[in-house]
FIKOLZA-1660 file (N, C-alpha, C; in steps of 0.1 Angstrom, whole numbers, plus 5000, padded with zeros to 4 digits):
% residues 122
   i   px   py   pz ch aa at
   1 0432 9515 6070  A  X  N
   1 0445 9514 6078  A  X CA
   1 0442 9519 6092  A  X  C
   2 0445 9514 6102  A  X  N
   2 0443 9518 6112  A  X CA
   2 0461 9528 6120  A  X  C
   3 0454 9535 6126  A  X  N
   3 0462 9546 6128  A  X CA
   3 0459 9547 6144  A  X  C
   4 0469 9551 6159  A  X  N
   4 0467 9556 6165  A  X CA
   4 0478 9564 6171  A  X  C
   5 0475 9578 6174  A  X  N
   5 0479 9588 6179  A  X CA
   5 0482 9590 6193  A  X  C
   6 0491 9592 6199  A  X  N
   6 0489 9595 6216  A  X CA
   6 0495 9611 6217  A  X  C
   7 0490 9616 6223  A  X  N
   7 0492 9629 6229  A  X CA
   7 0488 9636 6244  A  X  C
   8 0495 9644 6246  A  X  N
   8 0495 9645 6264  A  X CA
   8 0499 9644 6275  A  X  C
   9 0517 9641 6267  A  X  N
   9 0524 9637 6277  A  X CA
   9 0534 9653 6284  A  X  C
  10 0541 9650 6290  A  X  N
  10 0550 9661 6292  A  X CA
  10 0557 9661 6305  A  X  C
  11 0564 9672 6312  A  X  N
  11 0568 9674 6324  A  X CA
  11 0563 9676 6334  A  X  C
  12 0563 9670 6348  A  X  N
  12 0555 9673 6357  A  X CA
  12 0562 9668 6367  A  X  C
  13 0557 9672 6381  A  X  N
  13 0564 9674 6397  A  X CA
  13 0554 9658 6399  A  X  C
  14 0569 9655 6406  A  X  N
  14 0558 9644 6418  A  X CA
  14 0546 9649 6425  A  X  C
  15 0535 9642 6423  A  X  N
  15 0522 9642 6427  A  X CA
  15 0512 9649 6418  A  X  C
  16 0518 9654 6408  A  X  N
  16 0509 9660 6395  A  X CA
  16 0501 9650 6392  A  X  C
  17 0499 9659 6381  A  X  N
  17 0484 9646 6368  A  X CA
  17 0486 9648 6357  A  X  C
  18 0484 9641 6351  A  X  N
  18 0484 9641 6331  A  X CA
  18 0475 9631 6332  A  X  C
  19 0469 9636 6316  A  X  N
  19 0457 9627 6309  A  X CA
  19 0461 9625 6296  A  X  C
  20 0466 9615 6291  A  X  N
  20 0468 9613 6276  A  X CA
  20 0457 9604 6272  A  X  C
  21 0458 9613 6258  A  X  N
  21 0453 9608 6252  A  X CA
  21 0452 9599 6237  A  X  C
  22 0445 9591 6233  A  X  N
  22 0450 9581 6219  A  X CA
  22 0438 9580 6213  A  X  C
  23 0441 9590 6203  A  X  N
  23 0432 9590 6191  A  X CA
  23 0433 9583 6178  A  X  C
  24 0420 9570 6173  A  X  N
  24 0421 9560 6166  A  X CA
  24 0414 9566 6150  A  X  C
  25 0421 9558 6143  A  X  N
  25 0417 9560 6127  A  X CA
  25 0413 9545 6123  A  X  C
  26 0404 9545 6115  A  X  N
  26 0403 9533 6110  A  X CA
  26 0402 9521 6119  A  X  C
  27 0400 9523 6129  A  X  N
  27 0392 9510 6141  A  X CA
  27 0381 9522 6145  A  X  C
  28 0370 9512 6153  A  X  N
  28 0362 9517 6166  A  X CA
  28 0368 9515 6177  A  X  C
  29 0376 9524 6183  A  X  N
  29 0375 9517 6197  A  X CA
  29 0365 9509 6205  A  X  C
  30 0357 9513 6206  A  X  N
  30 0343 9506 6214  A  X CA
  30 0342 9492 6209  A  X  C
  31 0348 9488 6199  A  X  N
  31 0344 9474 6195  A  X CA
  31 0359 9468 6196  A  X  C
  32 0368 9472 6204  A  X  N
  32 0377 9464 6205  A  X CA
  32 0383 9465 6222  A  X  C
  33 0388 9456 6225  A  X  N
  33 0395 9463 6239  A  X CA
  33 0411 9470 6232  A  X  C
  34 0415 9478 6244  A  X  N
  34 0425 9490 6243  A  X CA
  34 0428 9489 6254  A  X  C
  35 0443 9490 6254  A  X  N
  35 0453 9490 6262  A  X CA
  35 0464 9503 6260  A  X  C
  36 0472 9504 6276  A  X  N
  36 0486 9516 6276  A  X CA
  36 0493 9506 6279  A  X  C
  37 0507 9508 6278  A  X  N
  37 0516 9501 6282  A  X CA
  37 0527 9512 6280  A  X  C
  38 0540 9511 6285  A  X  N
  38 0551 9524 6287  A  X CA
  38 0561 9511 6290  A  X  C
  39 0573 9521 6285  A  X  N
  39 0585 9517 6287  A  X CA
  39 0595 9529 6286  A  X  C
  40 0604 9529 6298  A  X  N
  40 0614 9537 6303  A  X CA
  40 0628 9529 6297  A  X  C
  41 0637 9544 6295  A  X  N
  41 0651 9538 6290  A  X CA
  41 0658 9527 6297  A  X  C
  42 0662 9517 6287  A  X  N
  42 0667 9504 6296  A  X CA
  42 0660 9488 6298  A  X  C
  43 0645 9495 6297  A  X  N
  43 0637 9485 6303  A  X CA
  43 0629 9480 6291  A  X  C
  44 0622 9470 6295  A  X  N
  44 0612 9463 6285  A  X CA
  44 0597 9472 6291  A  X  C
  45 0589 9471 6273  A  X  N
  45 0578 9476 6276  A  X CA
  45 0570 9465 6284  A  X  C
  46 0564 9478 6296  A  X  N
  46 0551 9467 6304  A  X CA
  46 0536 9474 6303  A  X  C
  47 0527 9465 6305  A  X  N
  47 0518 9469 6309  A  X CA
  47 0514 9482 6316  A  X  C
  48 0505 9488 6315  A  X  N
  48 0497 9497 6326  A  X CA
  48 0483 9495 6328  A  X  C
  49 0473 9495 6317  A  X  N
  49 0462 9491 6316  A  X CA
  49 0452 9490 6306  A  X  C
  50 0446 9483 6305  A  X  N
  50 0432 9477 6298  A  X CA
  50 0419 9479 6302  A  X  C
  51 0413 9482 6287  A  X  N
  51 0398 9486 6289  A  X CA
  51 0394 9474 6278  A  X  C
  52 0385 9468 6284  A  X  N
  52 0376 9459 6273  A  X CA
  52 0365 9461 6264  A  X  C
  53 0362 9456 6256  A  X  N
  53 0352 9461 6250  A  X CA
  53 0340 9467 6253  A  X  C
  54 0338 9460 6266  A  X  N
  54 0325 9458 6275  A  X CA
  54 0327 9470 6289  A  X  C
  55 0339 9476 6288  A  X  N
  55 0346 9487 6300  A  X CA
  55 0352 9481 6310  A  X  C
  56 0353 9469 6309  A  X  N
  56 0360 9460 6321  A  X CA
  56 0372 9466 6320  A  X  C
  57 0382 9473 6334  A  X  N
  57 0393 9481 6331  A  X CA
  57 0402 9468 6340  A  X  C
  58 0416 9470 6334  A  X  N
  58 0425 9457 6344  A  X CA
  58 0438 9471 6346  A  X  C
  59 0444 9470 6356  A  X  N
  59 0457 9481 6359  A  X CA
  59 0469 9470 6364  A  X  C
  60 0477 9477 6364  A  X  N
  60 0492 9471 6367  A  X CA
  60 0492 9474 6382  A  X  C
  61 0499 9468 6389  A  X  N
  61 0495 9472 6404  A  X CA
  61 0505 9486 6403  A  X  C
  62 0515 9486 6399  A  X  N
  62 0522 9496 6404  A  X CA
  62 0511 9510 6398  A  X  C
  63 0498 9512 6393  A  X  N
  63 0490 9522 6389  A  X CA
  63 0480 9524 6397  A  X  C
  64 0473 9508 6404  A  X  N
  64 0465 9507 6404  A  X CA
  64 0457 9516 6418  A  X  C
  65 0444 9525 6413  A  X  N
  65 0441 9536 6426  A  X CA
  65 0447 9550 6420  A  X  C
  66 0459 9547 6410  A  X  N
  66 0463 9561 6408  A  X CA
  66 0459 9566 6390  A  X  C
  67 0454 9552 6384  A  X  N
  67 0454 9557 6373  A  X CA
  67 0443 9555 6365  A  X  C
  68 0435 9558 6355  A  X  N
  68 0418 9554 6350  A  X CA
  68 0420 9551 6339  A  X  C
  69 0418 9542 6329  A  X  N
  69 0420 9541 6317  A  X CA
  69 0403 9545 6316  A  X  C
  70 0398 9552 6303  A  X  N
  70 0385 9551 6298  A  X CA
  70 0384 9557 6285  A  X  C
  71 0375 9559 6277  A  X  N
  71 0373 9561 6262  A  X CA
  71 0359 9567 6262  A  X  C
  72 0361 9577 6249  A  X  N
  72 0351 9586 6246  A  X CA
  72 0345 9580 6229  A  X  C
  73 0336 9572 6233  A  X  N
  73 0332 9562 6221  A  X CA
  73 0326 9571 6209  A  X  C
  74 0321 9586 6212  A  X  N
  74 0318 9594 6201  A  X CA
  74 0326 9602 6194  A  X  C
  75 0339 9600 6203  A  X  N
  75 0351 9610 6200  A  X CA
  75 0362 9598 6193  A  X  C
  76 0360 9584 6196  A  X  N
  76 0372 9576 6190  A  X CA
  76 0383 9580 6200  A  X  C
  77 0385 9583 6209  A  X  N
  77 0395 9585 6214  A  X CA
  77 0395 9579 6231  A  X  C
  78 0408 9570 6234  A  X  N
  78 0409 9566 6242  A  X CA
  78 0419 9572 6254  A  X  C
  79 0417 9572 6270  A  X  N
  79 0425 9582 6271  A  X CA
  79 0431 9574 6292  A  X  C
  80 0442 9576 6297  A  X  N
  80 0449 9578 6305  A  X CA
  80 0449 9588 6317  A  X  C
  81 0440 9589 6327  A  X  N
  81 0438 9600 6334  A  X CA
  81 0454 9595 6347  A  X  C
  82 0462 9604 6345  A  X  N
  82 0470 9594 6356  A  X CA
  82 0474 9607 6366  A  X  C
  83 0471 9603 6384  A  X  N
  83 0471 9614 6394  A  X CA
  83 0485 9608 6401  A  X  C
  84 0488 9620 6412  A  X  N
  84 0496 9611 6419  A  X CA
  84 0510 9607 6412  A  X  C
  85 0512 9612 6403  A  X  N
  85 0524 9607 6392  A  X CA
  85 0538 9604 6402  A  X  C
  86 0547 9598 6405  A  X  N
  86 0555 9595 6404  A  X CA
  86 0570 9592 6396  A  X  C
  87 0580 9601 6403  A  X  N
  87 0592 9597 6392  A  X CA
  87 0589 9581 6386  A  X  C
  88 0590 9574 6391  A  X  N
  88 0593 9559 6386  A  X CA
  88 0580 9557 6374  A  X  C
  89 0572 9563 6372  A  X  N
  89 0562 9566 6361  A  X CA
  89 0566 9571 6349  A  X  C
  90 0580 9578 6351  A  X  N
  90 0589 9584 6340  A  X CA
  90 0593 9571 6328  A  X  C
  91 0582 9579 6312  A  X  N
  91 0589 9566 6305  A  X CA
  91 0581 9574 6291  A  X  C
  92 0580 9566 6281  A  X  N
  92 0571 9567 6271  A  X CA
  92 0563 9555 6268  A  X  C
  93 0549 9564 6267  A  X  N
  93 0536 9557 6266  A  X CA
  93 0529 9554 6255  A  X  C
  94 0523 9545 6251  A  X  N
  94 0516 9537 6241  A  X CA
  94 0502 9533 6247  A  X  C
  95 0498 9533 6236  A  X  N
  95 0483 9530 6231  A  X CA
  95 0485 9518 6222  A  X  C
  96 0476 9510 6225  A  X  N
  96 0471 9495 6215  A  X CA
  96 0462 9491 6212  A  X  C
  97 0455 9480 6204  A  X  N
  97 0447 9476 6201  A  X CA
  97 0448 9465 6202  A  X  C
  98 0441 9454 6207  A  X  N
  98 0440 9442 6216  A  X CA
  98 0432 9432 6208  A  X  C
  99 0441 9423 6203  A  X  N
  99 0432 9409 6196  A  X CA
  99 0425 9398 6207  A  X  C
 100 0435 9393 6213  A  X  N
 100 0427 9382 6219  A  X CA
 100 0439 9380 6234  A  X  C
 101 0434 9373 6239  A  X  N
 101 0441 9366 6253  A  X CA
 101 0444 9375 6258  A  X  C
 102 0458 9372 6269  A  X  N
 102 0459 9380 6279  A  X CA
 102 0460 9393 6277  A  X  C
 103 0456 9402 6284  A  X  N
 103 0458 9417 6282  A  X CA
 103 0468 9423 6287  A  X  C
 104 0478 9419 6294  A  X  N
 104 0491 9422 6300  A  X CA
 104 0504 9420 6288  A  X  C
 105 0506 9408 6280  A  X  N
 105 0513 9405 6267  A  X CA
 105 0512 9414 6256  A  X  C
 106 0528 9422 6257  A  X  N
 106 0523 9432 6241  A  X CA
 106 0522 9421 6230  A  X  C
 107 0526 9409 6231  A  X  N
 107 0523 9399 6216  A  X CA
 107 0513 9400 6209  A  X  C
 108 0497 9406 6222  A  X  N
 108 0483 9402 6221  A  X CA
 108 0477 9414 6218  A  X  C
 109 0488 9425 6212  A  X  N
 109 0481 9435 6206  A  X CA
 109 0490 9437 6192  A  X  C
 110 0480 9443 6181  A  X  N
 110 0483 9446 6171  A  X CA
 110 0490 9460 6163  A  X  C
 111 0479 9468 6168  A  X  N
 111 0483 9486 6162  A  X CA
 111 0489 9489 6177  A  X  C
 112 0501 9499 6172  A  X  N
 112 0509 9509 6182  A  X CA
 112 0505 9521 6180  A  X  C
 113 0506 9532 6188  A  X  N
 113 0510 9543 6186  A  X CA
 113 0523 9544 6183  A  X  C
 114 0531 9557 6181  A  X  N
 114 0544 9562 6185  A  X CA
 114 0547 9564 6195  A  X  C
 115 0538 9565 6204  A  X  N
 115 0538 9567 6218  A  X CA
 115 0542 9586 6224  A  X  C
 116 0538 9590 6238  A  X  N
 116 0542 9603 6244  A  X CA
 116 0549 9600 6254  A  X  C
 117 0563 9609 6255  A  X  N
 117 0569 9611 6268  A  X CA
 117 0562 9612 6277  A  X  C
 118 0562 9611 6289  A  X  N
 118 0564 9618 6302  A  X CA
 118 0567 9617 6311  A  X  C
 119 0578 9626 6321  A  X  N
 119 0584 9627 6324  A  X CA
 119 0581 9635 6339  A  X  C
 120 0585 9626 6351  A  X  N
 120 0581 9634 6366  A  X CA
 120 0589 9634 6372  A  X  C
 121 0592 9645 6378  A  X  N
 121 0604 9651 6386  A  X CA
 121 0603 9653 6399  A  X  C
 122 0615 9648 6407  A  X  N
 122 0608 9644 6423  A  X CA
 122 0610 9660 6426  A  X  C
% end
């Protein structure tokens, strides 16, 4: 059964940093691409970004420059370096696991996390 975890969210000032992170059970990360995606009250979940199997990373523009997706292939754990934070970044975050096609479409992933708050305060 595949299981993933996210942890690392929390409160922070505009222009801070948080790193979450999503720890996998029962997949390899390395052998799949992995995606974040968030969604704030009100709104539909979107994208933020993808890592491919092969490290090919894709970002949402509204991240893009401000945020790293990358993974620790001995640790199973995939993680969100995000600088620069901005209120409008205020939401809760997910972790996925990515079958096929586009990497923007949550259709085209399978396992969730529960996801972590976080939350930036101007």
């Amino acid at each position: 059964q595949v299981r993933l975890v996210e942890s690392g969210g929390g409160f922070v000032q505009a222009g801070g940093s948080l790193r979450l992170s999503c720890a996998a059970s029962g997949r390899t990360v390395s052998n799949y691409g992995m995606g974040w995606f968030r969604q704030a009250p009100g709104k539909e979940r979107e994208f933020v970004a993808h890592t491919t199997w092969r490290g090919v990373s894709y970002y949402a523009d509204s991240v893009k420059g401000r945020f790293t997706i990358f993974r620790d292939n001995a640790k199973n754990v995939l993680y969100l370096q995000m600088s620069r934070l901005k209120p409008e970044d205020t939401a809760v975050y997910y972790c996925a696991t990515h079958t096929s096609g586009s990497v923007v479409v949550t259709a085209q992933y399978d396992y969730w996390g529960q996801g972590t708050q976080v939350t930036v305060s101007s």
